[in-house]
Each structure stands twice: as C-alpha cells, then as structure tokens.
C-alpha positions in Angstrom: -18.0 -37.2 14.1 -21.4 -35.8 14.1 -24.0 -37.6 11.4 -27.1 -37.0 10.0 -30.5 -39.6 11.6 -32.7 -40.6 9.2 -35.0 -37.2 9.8 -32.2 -35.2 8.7 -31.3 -34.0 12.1 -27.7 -34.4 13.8 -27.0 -37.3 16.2 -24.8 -36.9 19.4 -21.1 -36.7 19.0 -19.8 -40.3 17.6 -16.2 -40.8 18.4 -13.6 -43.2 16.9 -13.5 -46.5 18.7 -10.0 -45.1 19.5 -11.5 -42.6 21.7 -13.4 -45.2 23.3 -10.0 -47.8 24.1 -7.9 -44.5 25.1 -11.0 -43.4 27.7 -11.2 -47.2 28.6 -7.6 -47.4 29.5 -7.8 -44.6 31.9 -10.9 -45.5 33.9 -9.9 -48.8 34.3 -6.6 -47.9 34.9 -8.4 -45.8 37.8 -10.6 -48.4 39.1 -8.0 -50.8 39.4 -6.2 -48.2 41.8 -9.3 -47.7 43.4 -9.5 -51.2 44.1 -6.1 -52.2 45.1 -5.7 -49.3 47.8 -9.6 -50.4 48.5 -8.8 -54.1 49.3 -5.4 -52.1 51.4 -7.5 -50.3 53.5 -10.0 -53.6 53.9 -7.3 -55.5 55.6 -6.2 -53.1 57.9 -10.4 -52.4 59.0 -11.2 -56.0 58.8 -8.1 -56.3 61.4 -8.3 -53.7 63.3 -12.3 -54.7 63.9 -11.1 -58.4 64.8 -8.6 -57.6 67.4 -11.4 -54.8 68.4 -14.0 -57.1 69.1 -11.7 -60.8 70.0 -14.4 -61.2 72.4 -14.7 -64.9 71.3 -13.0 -66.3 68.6 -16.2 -66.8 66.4 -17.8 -63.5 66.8 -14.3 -61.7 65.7 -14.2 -64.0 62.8 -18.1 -62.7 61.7 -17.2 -59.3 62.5 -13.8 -59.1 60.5 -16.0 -61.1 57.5 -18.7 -58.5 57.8 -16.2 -55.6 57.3 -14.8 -57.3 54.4 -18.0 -57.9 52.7 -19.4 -53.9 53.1 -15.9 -53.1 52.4 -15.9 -54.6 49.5 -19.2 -53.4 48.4 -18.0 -50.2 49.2 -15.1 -50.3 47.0 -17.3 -51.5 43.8 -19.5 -49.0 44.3 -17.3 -46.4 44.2 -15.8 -48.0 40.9 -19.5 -47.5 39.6 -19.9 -44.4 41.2 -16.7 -43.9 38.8 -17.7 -45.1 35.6 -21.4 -43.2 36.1 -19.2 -39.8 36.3 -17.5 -40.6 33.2 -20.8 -41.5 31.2 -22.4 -38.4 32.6 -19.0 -36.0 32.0 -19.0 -37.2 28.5 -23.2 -36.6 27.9 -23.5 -40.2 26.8 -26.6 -39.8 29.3 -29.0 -37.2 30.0 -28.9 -37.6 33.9 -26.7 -39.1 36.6 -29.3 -41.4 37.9 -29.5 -43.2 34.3 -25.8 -43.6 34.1 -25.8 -45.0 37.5 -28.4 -47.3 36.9 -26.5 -48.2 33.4 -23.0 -48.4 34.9 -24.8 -51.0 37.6 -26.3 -53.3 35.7 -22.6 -53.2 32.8 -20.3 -53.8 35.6 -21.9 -56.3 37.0 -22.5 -57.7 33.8 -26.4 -58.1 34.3 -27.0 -56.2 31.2 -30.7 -55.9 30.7 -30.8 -54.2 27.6 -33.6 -51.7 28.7 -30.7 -48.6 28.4 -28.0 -48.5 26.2 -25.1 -46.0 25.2 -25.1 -44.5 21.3 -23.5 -46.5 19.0 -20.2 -44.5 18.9 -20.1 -45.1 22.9 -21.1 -49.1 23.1 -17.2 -49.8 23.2 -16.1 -48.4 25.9 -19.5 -50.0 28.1 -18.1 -53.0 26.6 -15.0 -52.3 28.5 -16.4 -51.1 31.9 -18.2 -54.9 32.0 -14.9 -56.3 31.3 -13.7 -54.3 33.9 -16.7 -55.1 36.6 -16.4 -58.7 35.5 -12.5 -59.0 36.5 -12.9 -56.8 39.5 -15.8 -58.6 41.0 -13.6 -62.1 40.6 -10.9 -60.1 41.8 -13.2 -59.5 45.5 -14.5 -63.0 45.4 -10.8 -64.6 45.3 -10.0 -62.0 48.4 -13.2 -62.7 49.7 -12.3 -66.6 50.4 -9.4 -66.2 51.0 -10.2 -64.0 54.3 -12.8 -66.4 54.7 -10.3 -68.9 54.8 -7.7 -66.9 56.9 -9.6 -65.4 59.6 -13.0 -65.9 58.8 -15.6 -67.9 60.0 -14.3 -70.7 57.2 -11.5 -70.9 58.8 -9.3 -74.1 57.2 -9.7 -77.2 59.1 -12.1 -76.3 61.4 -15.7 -77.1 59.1 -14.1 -78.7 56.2 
C-alpha cells in the first residue's frame, strides 16, 4: 500500500505483514541452508587442518579450533551478507553499506536503534533477529562441542 505522510506526500511501499512472514520464511529458510552446509564444510576443514598440522597434539587441537571459529564467522557473515541483499533488493535502504550495518547489529540482536526499517518492513527485521539469535546459539552449541571433541577443551583433560 502506498500512504499519504503528514506533508501530503507518498511514503515508501508498505506491504502487508503477510508479505513480511512469506519473505521471512524464505530467507531464513536460506540461511538455515547456508548454515547447515556451512557447519558441513567446517568439519571436514577443521579436520582436514588437524590431521594437517598433528605436529603435537595441542597445537592441532588450536589449529582445528581456530578453523572452527573463522569458519563459523564466515558462515554468519554470509547469512548477513544475505539478509543486507534482501533489505537492499527490496529498497527498504538507500545503500548497501546501511543495510549491512542494519542487518549486523539485527542478527546479532545488538539493536541500537540509530537505523530502523519503515514501519511496513519492521516485521520481517523482527524475524532476521530471531533468525541471528537461533543461528548464533546454533554455532555456540557446535562450537563446544568441537571444543569438547577435538579441541583444546578436550573432556577430561582440564576439567
């Protein structure tokens, strides 16, 4: 729907929240396939660097956790990178650095406040920090537990 602002002139496009679940639905959809094949390709780096580098058993261990960590910061930022593009492809922003920096601080659910999406769009960034919020607990879990399988935490030996 397009409405008149209080000077008379037309705002941006305001779409039903519909609109906003449907588009929701299919980005996270997305992201979550982003992120399992991610996390796939995570283990198979994170082993192949271990057995790589078994030059003693502790430095394998730091290397294989430092491949998880960037790999996982790889993988969210590509789900950001993700959401941005769809902020951006649907003019919700006027340039791509914005709807970076906006897609950043939603998924992560930082939220400053300081940028926000038009009223017709504040659903579906509702959805994309729902979205960062799982997915980030989603790498933290995987994150121990390669701690806790390979990793420099490994069970038993500090604990």
């Amino acid at each position: 729907m397009i409405s008149h602002n209080v000077c008379g002139e037309f705002d941006r496009y305001d779409p039903p929240m519909i609109v906003n679940l449907l588009i929701g639905t299919v980005v996270i959809s997305l992201t979550i396939l982003v992120h399992t094949f991610g996390l796939i390709a995570v283990t198979h780096a994170m082993g192949y660097l271990a057995a790589r580098f078994r030059m003693h058993g502790r430095r394998s261990r730091i290397v294989a956790m430092i491949s998880v960590v960037m790999g996982l910061f790889a993988v969210i930022t590509t789900e950001v990178w993700l959401w941005a593009g769809l902020y951006r492809l649907l003019d919700i922003f006027a340039d791509f650095e914005t709807a970076l920096y906006f897609s950043t601080i939603t998924f992560s659910t930082v939220g400053y406040g300081d940028i926000v999406p038009a009223h017709g769009w504040r659903v579906l960034a509702a959805l994309e920090g729902v979205n960062g919020f799982l997915l980030i607990g989603w790498s933290t879990a995987y994150l121990i537990a390669a701690g806790t399988r390979i990793g420099p935490f490994k069970a038993g030996e500090h604990f």
